[in-house]
DRENDO-1510 file (C-alpha; in Angstrom, 1 decimal, always signed):
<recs>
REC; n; res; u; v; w
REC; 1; UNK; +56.6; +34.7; +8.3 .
REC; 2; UNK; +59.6; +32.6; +7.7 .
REC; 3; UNK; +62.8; +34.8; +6.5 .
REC; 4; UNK; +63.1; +31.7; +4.0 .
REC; 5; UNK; +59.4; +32.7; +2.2 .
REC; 6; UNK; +60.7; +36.4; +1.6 .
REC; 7; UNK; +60.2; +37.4; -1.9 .
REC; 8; UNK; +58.4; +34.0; -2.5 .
REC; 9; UNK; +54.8; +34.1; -4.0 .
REC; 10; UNK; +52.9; +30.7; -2.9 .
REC; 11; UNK; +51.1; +28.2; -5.4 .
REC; 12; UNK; +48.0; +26.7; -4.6 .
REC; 13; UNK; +47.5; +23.3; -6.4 .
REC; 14; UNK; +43.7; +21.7; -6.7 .
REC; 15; UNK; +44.1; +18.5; -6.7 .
REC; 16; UNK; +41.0; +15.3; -6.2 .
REC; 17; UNK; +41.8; +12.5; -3.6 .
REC; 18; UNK; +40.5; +9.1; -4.2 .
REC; 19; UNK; +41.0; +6.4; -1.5 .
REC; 20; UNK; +39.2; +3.1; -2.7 .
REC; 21; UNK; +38.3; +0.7; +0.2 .
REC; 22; UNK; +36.7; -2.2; +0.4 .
REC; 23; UNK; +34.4; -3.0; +3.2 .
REC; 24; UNK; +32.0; -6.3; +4.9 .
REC; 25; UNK; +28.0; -5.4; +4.9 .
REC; 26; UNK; +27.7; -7.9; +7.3 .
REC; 27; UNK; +25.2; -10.8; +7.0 .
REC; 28; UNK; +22.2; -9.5; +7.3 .
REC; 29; UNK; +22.7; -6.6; +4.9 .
REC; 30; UNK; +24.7; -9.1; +2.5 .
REC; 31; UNK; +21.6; -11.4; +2.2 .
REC; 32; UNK; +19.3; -8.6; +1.1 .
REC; 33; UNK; +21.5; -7.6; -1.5 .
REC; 34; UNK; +22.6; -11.1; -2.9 .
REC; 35; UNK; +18.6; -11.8; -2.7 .
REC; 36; UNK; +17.9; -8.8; -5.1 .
REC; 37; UNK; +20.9; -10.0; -7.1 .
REC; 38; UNK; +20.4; -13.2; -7.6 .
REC; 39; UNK; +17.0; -14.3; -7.3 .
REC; 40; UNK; +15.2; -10.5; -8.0 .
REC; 41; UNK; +13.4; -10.5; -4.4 .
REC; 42; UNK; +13.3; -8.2; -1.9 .
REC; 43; UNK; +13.5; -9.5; +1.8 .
REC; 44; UNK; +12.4; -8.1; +4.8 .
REC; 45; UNK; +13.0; -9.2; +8.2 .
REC; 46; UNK; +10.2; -9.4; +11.1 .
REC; 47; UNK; +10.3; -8.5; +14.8 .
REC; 48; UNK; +9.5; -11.7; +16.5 .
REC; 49; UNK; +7.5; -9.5; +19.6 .
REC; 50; UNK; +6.8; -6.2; +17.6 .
REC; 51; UNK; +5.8; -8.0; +14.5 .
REC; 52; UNK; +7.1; -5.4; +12.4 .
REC; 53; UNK; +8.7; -6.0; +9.1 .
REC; 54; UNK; +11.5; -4.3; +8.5 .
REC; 55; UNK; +13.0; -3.5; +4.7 .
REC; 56; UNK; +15.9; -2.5; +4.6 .
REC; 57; UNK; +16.4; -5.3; +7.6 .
REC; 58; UNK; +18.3; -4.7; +10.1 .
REC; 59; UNK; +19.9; -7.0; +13.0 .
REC; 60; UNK; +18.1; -5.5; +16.3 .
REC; 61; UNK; +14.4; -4.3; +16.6 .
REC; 62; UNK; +14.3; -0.1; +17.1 .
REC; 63; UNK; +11.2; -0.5; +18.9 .
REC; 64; UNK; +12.1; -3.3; +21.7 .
REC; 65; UNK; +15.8; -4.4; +20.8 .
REC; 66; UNK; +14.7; -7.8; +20.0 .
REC; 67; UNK; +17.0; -9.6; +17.9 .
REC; 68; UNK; +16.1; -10.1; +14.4 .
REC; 69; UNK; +16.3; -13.6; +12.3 .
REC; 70; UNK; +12.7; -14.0; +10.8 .
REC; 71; UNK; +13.3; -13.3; +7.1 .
REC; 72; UNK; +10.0; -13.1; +5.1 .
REC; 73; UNK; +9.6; -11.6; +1.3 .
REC; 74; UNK; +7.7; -8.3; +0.5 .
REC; 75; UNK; +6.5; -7.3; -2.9 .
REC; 76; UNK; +8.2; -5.9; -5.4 .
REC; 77; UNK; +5.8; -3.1; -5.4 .
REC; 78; UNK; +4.6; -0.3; -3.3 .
REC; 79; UNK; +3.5; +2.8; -2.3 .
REC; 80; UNK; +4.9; +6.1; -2.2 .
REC; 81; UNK; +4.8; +8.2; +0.9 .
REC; 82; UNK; +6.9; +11.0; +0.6 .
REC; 83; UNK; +9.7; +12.4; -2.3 .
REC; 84; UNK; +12.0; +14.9; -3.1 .
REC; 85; UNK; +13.9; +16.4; -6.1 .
REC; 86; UNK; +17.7; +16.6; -6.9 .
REC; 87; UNK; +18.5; +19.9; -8.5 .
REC; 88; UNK; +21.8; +19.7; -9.1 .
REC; 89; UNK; +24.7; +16.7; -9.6 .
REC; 90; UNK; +27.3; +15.4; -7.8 .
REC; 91; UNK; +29.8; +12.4; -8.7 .
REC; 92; UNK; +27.6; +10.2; -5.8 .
REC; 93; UNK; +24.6; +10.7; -7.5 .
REC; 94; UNK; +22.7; +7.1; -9.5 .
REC; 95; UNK; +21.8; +10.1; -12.1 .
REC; 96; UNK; +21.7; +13.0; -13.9 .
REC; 97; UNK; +19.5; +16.1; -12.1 .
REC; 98; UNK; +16.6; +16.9; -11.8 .
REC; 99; UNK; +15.4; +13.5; -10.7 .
REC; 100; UNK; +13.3; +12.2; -7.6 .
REC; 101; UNK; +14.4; +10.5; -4.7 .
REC; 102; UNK; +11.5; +9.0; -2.6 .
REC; 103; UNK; +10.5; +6.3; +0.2 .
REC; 104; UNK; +8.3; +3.3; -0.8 .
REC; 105; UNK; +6.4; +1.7; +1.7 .
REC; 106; UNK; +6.8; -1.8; -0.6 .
REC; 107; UNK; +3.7; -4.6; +0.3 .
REC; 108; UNK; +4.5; -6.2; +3.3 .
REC; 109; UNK; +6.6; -4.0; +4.8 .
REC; 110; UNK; +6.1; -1.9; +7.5 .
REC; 111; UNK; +9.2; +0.6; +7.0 .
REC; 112; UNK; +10.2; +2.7; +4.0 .
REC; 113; UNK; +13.0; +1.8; +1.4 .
REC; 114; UNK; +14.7; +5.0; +0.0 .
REC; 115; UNK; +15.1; +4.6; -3.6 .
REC; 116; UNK; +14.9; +6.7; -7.1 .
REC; 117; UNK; +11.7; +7.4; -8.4 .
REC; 118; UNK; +12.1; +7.2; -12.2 .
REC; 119; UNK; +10.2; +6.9; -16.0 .
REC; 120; UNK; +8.0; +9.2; -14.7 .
REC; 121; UNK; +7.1; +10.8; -18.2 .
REC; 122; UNK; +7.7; +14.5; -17.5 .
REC; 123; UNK; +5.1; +14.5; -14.7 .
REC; 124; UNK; +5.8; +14.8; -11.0 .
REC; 125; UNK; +5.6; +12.0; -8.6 .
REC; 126; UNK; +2.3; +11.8; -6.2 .
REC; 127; UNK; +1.9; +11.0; -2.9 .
REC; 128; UNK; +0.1; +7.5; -2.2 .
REC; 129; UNK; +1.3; +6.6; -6.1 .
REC; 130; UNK; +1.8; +3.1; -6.7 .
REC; 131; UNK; +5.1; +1.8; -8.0 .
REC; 132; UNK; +7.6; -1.1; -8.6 .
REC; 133; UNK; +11.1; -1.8; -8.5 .
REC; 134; UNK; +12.7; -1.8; -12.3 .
REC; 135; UNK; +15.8; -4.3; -11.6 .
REC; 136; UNK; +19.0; -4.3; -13.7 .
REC; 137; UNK; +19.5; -6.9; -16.6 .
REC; 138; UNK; +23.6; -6.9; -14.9 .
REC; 139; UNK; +23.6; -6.6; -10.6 .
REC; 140; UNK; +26.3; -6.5; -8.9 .
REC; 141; UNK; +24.6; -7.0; -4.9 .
REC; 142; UNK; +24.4; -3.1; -4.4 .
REC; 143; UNK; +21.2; -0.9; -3.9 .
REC; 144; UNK; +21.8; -0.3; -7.6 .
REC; 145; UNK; +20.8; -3.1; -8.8 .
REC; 146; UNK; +17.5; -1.9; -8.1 .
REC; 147; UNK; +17.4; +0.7; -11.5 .
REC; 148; UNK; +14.4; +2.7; -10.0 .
REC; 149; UNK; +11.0; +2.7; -9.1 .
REC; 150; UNK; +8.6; +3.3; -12.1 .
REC; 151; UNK; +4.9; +4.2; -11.4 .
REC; 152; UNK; +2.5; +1.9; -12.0 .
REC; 153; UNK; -0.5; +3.9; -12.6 .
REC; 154; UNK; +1.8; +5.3; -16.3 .
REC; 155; UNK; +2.4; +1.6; -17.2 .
REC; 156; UNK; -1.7; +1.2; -16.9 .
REC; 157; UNK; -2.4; +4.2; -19.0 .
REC; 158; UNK; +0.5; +3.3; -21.8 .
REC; 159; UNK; -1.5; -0.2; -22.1 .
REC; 160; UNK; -4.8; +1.3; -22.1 .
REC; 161; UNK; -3.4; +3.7; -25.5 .
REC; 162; UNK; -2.2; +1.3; -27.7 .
REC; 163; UNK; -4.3; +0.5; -31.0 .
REC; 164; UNK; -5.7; -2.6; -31.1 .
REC; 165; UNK; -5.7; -3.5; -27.5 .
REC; 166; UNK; -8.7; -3.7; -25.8 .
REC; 167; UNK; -8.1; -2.4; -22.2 .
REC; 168; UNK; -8.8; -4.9; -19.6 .
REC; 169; UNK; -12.1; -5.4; -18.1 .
REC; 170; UNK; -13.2; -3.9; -15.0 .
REC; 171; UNK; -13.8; -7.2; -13.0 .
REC; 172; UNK; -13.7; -5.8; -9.6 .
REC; 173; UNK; -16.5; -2.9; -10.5 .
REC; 174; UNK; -19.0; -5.6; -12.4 .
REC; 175; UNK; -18.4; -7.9; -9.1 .
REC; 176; UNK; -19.2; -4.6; -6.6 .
REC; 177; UNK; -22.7; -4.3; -9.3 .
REC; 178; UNK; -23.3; -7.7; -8.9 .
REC; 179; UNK; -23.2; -7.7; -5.2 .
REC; 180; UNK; -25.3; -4.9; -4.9 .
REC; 181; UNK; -28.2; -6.1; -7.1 .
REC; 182; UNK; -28.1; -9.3; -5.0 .
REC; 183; UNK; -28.0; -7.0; -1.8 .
REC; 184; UNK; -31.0; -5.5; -3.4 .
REC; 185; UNK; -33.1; -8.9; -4.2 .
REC; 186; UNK; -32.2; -10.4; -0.8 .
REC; 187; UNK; -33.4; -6.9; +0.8 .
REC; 188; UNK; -36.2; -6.8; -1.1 .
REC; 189; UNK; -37.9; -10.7; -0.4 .
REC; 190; UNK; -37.4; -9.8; +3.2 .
REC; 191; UNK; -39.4; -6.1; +3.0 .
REC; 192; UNK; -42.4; -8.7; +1.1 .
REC; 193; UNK; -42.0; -11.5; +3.7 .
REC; 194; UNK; -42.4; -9.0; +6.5 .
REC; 195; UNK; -45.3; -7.4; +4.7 .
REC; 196; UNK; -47.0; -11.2; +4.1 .
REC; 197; UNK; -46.5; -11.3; +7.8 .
REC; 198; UNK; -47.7; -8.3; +9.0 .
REC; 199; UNK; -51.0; -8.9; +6.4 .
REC; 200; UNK; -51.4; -12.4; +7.9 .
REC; 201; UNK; -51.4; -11.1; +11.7 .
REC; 202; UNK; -53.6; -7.9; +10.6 .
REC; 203; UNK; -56.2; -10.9; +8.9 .
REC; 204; UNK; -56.1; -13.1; +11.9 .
REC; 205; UNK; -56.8; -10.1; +14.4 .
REC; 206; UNK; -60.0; -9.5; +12.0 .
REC; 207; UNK; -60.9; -12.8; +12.0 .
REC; 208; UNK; -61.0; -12.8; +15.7 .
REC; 209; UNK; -62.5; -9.9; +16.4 .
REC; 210; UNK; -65.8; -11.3; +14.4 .
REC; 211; UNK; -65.7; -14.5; +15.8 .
REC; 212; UNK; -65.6; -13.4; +18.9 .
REC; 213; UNK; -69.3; -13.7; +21.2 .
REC; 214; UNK; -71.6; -10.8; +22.0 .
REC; 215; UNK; -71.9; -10.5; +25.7 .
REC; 216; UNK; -75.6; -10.9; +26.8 .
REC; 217; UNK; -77.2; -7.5; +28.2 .
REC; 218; UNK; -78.3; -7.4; +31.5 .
REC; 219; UNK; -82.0; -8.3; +32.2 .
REC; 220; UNK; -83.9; -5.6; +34.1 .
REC; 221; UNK; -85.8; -6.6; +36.6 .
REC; 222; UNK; -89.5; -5.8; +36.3 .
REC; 223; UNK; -91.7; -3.8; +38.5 .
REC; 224; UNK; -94.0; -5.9; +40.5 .
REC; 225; UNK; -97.6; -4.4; +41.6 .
REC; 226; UNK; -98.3; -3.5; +45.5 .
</recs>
């Protein structure tokens, strides 16, 4: 130790340093968030040989390093295929803890967008749930403009409770019923026209076998006298 630090009792200071910067997305990544901002769309971009779709896009294929330029639009909704929960809080964090994080494979896309999963009622997000995006009323062009993803399956449920409304008619069952009674007509006229058939060969074999001529016996010869 220095002589100068003799009889010298150090101080630690804590101090928080903050260096604001200000950096270019580039275009591609600029574009997706200026889409969500201004219009409330989610873009993907497509591999012109893999014919993936990619969401978040990117500028170069993972699979086959083609470049990318096709832009197509994906839903706003999805499905969830994996999540996780955040314990504890940080200054980085979109929210308060607990709360989900989780990947959404969104329709149309082939790659998962990592986003909160939120509004979830006090239950715990499920695998395969459907959800979709919740966009702020204010955005900025940020991955926060997209609030969270609610599930869609509560949003039915909440409809379904309130007093008065009648919930909404199960179309798609009554059509699958429908389907299969006609499966059932058509299967049965074709079980009673191969019947007819079969009782109109059975008849004609009949017939036949009447009609048909008795073969003559044979004569015997007779016995002549010697």
């Amino acid at each position: 130790m220095e002589k100068w630090l003799e009889g010298l009792e150090p101080v630690v200071v804590h101090q928080d340093l903050k260096v604001p910067y200000r950096y270019s997305m580039g275009a591609t990544t600029s574009r997706f968030f200026i889409e969500i901002r201004d219009n409330q769309r989610i873009m993907g971009i497509r591999c012109p040989r893999c014919n993936v779709v990619f969401v978040p896009p990117r500028t170069t294929c993972a699979r086959c390093f083609s470049q990318l330029h096709d832009w197509v639009e994906v839903g706003t909704r999805g499905t969830l295929e994996t999540y996780t929960q955040v314990h504890y809080s940080t200054p980085v964090q979109p929210a308060a803890a607990p709360f989900y994080y989780g990947v959404i494979k969104l329709d149309g896309a082939d790659t998962g967008l990592a986003h909160r999963i939120g509004d979830l009622a006090g239950k715990e997000p499920r695998i395969g749930m459907r959800v979709r995006a919740i966009f702020r009323e204010e955005r900025k062009g940020n991955m926060l403009d997209i609030l969270y993803f609610k599930p869609v399956e509560e949003e039915k449920a909440a409809r379904e409770k309130v007093p008065g409304v009648r919930p909404p008619k199960k179309a798609g069952k009554a059509i699958r019923q429908k389907g299969a009674k006609d499966q059932i007509k058509v299967q049965a006229k074709k079980t009673a026209k191969k019947k007819a058939a079969k009782g109109k060969v059975s008849k004609t074999v009949k017939a036949t076998k009447l009609k048909a001529p008795k073969k003559a016996a044979p004569r015997r010869k007779s016995k002549g006298k010697k």
